[in-house]
C-alpha positions as CSV (number, residue, x, y, z in Angstrom):
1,X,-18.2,-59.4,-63.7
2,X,-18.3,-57.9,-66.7
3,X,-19.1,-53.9,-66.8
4,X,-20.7,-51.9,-69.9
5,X,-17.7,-50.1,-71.9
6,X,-19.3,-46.8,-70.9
7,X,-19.9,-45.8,-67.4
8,X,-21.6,-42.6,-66.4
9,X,-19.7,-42.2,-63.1
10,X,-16.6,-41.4,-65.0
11,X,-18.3,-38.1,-66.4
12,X,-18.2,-37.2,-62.7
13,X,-15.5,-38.3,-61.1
14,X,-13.8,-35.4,-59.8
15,X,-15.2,-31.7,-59.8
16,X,-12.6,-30.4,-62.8
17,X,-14.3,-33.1,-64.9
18,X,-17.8,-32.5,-63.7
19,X,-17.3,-28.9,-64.4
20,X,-16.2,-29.4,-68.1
21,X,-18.9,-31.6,-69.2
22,X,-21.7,-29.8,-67.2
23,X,-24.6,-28.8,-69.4
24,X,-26.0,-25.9,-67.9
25,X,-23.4,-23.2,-66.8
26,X,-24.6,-20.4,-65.0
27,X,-22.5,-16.6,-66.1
28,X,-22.4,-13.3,-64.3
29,X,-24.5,-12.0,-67.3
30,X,-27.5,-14.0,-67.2
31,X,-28.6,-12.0,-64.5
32,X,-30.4,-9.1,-63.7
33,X,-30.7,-7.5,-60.3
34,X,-34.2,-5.1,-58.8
35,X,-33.8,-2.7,-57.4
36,X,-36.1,-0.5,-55.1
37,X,-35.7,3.4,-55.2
38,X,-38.0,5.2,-52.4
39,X,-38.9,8.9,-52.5
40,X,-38.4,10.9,-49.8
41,X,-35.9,8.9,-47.6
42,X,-32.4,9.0,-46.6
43,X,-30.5,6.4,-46.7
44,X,-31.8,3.0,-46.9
45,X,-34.6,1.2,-45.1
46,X,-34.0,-2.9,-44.5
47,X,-37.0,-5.1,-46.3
48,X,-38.2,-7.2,-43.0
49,X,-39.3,-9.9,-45.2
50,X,-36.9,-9.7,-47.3
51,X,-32.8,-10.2,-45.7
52,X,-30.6,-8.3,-47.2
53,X,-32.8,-6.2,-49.8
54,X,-33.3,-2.5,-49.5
55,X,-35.8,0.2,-50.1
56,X,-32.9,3.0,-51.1
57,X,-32.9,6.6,-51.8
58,X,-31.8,7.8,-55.3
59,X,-28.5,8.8,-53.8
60,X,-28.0,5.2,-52.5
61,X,-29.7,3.8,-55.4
62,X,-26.8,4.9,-57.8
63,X,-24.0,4.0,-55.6
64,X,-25.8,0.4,-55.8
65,X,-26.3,0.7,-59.3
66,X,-21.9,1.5,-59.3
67,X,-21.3,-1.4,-56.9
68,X,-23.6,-4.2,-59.4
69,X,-21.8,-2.9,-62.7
70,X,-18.4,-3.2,-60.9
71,X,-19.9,-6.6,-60.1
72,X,-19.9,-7.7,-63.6
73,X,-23.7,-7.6,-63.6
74,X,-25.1,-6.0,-67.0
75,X,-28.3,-4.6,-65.7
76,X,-31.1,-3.5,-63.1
77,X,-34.6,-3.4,-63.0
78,X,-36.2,-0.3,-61.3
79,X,-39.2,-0.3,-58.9
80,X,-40.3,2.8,-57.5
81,X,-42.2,4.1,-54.2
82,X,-43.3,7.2,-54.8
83,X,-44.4,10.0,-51.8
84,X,-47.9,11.0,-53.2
85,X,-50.3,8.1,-54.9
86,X,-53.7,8.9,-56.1
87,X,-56.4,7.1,-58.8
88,X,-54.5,7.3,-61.7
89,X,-51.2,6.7,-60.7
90,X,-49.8,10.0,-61.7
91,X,-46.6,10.0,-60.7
92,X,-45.7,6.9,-62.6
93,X,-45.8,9.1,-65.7
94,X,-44.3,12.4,-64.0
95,X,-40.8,12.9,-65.8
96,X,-40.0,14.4,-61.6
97,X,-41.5,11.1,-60.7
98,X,-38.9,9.0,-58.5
99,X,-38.2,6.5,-61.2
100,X,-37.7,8.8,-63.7
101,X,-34.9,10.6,-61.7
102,X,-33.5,7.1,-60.9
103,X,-33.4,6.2,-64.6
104,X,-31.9,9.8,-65.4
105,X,-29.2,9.6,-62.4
106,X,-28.6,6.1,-63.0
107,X,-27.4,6.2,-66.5
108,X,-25.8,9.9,-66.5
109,X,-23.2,7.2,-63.5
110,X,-23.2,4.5,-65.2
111,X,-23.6,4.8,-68.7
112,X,-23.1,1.0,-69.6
113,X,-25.3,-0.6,-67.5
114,X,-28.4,-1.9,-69.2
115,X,-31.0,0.3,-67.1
116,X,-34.6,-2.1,-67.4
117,X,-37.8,0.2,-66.5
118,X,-40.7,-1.7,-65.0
119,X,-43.6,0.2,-66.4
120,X,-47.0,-0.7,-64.2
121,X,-49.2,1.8,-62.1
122,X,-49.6,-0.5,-59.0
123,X,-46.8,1.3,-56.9
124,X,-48.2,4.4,-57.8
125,X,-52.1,3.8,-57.3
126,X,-53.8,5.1,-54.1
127,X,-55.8,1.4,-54.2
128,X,-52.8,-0.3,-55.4
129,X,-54.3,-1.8,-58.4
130,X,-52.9,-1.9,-62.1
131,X,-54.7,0.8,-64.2
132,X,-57.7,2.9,-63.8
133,X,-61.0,1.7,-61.8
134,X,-64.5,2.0,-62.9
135,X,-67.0,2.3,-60.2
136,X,-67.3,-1.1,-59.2
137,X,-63.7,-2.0,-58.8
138,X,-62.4,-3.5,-62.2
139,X,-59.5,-2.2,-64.0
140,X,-60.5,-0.8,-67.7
141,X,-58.3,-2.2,-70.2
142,X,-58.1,0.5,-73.1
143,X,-57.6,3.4,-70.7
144,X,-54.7,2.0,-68.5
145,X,-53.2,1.6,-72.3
146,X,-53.2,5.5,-72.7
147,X,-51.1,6.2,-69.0
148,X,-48.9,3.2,-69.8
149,X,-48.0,4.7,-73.2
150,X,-47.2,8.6,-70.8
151,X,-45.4,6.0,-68.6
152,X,-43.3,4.3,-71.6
153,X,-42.6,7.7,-73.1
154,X,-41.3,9.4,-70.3
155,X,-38.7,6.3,-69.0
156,X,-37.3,6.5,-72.9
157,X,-37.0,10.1,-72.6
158,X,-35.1,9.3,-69.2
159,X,-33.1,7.0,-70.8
160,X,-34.2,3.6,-70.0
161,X,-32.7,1.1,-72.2
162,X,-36.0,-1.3,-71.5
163,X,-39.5,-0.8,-71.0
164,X,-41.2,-4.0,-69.2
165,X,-44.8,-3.8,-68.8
166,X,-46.0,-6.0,-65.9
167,X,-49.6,-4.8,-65.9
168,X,-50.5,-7.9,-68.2
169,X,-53.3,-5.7,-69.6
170,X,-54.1,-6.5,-73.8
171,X,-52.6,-4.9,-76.1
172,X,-49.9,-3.2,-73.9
173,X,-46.9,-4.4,-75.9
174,X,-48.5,-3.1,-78.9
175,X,-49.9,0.8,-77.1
176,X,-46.2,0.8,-75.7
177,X,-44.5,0.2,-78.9
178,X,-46.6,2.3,-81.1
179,X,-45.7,5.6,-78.0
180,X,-42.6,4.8,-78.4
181,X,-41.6,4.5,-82.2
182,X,-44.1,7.9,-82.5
183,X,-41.8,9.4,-80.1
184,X,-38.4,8.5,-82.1
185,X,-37.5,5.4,-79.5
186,X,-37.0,3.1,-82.0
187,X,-34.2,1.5,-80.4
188,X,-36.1,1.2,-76.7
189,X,-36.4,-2.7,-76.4
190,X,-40.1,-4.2,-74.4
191,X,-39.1,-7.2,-72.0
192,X,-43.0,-8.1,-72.0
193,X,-44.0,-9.8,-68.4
194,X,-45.9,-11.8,-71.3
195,X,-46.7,-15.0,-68.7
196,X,-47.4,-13.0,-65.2
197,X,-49.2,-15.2,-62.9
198,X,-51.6,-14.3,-59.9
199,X,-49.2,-16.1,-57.3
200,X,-48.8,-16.7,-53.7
201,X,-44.9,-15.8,-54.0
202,X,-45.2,-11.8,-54.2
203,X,-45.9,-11.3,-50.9
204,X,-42.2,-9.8,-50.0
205,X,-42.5,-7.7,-53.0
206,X,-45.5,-6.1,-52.2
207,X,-43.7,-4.9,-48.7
208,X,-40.9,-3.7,-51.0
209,X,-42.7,-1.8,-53.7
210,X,-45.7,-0.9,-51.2
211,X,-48.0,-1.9,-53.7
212,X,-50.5,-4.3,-52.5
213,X,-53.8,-3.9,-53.6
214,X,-56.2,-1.7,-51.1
215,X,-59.1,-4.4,-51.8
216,X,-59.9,-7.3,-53.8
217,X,-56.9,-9.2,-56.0
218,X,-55.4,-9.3,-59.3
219,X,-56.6,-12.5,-60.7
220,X,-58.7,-10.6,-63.0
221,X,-56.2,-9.7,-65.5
222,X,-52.7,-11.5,-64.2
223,X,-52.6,-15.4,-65.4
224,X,-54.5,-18.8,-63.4
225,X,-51.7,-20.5,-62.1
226,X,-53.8,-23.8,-62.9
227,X,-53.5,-22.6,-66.7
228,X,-50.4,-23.2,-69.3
229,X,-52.0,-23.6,-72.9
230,X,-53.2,-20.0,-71.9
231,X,-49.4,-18.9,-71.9
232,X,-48.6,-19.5,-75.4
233,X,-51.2,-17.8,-76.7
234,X,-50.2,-14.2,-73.8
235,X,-46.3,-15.0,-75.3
236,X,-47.9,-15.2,-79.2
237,X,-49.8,-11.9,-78.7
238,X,-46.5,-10.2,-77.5
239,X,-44.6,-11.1,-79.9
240,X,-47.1,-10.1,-82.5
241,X,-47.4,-7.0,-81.2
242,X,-43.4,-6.3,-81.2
243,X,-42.1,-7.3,-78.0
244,X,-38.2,-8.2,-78.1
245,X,-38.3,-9.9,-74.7
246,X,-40.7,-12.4,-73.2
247,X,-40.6,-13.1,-69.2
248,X,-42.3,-15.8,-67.2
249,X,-43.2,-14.6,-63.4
250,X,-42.8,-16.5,-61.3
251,X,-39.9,-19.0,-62.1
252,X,-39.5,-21.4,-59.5
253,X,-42.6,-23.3,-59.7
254,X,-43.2,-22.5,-63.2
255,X,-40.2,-24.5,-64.8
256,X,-42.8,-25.9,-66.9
257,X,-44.0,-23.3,-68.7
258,X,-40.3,-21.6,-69.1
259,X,-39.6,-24.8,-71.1
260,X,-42.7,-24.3,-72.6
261,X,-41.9,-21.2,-73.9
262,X,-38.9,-21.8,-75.1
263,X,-39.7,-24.6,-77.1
264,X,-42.6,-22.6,-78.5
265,X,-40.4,-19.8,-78.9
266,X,-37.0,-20.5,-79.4
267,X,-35.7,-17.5,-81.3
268,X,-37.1,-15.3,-78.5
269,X,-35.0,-13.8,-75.1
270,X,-36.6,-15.3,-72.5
271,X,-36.3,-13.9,-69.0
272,X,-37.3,-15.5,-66.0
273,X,-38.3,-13.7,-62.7
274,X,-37.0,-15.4,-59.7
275,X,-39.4,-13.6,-57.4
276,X,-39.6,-12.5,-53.7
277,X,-41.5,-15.3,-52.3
278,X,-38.6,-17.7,-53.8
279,X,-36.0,-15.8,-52.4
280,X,-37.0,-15.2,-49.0
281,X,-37.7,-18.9,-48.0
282,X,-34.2,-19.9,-49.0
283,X,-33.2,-17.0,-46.9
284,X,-35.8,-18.3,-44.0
285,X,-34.9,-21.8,-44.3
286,X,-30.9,-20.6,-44.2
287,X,-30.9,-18.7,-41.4
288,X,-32.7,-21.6,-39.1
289,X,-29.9,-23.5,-40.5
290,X,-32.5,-26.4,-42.6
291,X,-30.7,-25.6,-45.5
292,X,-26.9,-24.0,-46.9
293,X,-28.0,-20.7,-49.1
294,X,-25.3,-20.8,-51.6
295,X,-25.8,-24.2,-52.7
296,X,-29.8,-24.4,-52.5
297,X,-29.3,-20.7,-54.6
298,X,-27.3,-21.8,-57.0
299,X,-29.1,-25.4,-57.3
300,X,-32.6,-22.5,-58.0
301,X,-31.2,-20.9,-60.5
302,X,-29.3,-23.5,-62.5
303,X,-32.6,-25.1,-62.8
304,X,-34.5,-22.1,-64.0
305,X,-31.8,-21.8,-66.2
306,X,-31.6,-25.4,-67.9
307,X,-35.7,-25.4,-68.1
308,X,-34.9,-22.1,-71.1
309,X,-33.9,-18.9,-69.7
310,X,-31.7,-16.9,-71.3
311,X,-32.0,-14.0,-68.5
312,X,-32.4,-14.6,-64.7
313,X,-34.1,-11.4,-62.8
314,X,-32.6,-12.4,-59.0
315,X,-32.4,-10.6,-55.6
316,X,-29.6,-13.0,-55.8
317,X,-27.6,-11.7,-58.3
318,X,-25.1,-9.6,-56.4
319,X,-24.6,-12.7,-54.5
320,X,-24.1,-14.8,-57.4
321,X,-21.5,-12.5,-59.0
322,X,-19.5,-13.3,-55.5
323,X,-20.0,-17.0,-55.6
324,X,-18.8,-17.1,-59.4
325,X,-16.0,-16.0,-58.8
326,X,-15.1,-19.7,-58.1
327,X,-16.4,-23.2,-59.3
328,X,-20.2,-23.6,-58.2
């Protein structure tokens, strides 16, 4: 029988040889690791729906930030829980706020880390929605832009290397880069949550961050998961408006419109937010034994990866700084 001069199977014959000729190779410093920093508490308080994640004080919260930079990881993205939430969010914007003190405390110990601020007023809401109400319910645009802008100023001032807005309100890249080149932060980047859509996978998060809405949903301002045209046009507008990042949220079912993106926007960073509701069914499906976590992980986030990412927000990341340590 005679065989083509080229077979494929040679490219894989052994795992040395697979590993030199593999396409997609995932590094330590695609990713980016949350981070959940709870006022008032000691210690730190186990997320049931999430295995493994925390809610931590600011003392614990800076020996984790130590323990991911010693990791090899090159940055964090903070989420706060404040004690006190009322209608506009105060203490989102309050340099005592808990965020504020974690970005402070966080880069006076460990100055080289990459410290990303996520800049929305949901956690910080009494009704857990993303700006200011009018009295029917709906969020006003124009003035959430004015405590977004307090709330990009005062992370700078802190010392944030990043400001990502999540809100998806218009125009926040723009209100958020005009605060901050007014204030002298010229050199404060904007990872934009550009493509943020109203999913069914935040529901761990929102136990994390303590942030789900008192009524009603976000669909009104965060993206139709039906929609992907509509994502071009949210990344376009960002860019325009001087965002240095992009981000789609989620990732996992959203491959798509990562590759979308990046074929759109190729000269762009784009990050990609492997969110709560990913992570915790691999962790579910794990621990009744249905699937093996390392490989389904790593088998995740190669894929988000390969579809365009160039940065990889992952509550597996501290795991994945571990498991690199050998061939994947």
């Amino acid at each position: 029988m005679n065989f083509p001069i080229t077979r494929p199977r040679r490219l894989r014959s052994s795992r040395a040889i697979r590993d030199m000729v593999a396409e997609t190779q995932l590094s330590i410093s695609d990713f980016v690791y949350p981070i959940f920093v709870k006022e008032g508490i000691d210690g730190k308080i186990p997320i049931e729906s999430m295995p493994g994640i925390y809610q931590m004080s600011l003392e614990d919260a800076k020996r984790e930030a130590k323990e991911v930079e010693s990791l090899g990881i090159k940055a964090v993205i903070l989420f706060g829980i404040p004690q006190k939430k009322d209608e506009l969010g105060s203490e989102a914007y309050s340099e005592s706020g808990i965020i504020a003190r974690a970005i402070h405390e966080i880069k006076s110990t460990v100055p080289e880390l990459v410290v990303i601020a996520d800049a929305c007023l949901c956690e910080y809401t009494s009704h857990g929605h993303c700006g200011i109400l009018d009295k029917n319910g709906n969020v006003l645009n124009d003035p959430t832009l004015e405590l977004l802008k307090k709330e990009a100023y005062v992370y700078a001032r802190m010392g944030a290397d990043i400001i990502a807005p999540s809100g998806m309100m218009d125009g926040m890249v723009r209100a958020i880069r005009s605060a901050l080149d007014e204030s002298g932060f010229y050199n404060t980047g904007i990872m934009s949550y550009s493509v943020k859509y109203s999913s069914n996978f935040y529901g761990p998060f929102r136990d994390a961050a303590e942030s789900a809405p008192a009524f009603g949903d976000r669909k009104s301002y965060q993206m139709d998961f039906r929609n992907v045209r509509e994502a071009i046009k949210e990344s376009k507008l960002d860019i325009e408006e001087g965002a240095d990042y992009l981000m789609v949220k989620p990732a996992l079912a959203y491959l798509d419109v990562i590759s979308l993106i990046k074929r759109e926007f190729p000269y762009m960073p784009l990050a990609a937010y492997n969110v709560s509701g990913e992570y915790s069914m691999v962790k579910a499906a794990a621990k009744s034994g249905w699937i093996d976590e390392k490989s389904v992980a790593v088998e995740i986030l190669t894929s988000i990866k390969r579809a365009g990412a160039d940065i990889i927000i992952t509550y597996f990341a501290k795991d994945m700084a571990k498991w690199l340590g050998g061939a994947v």
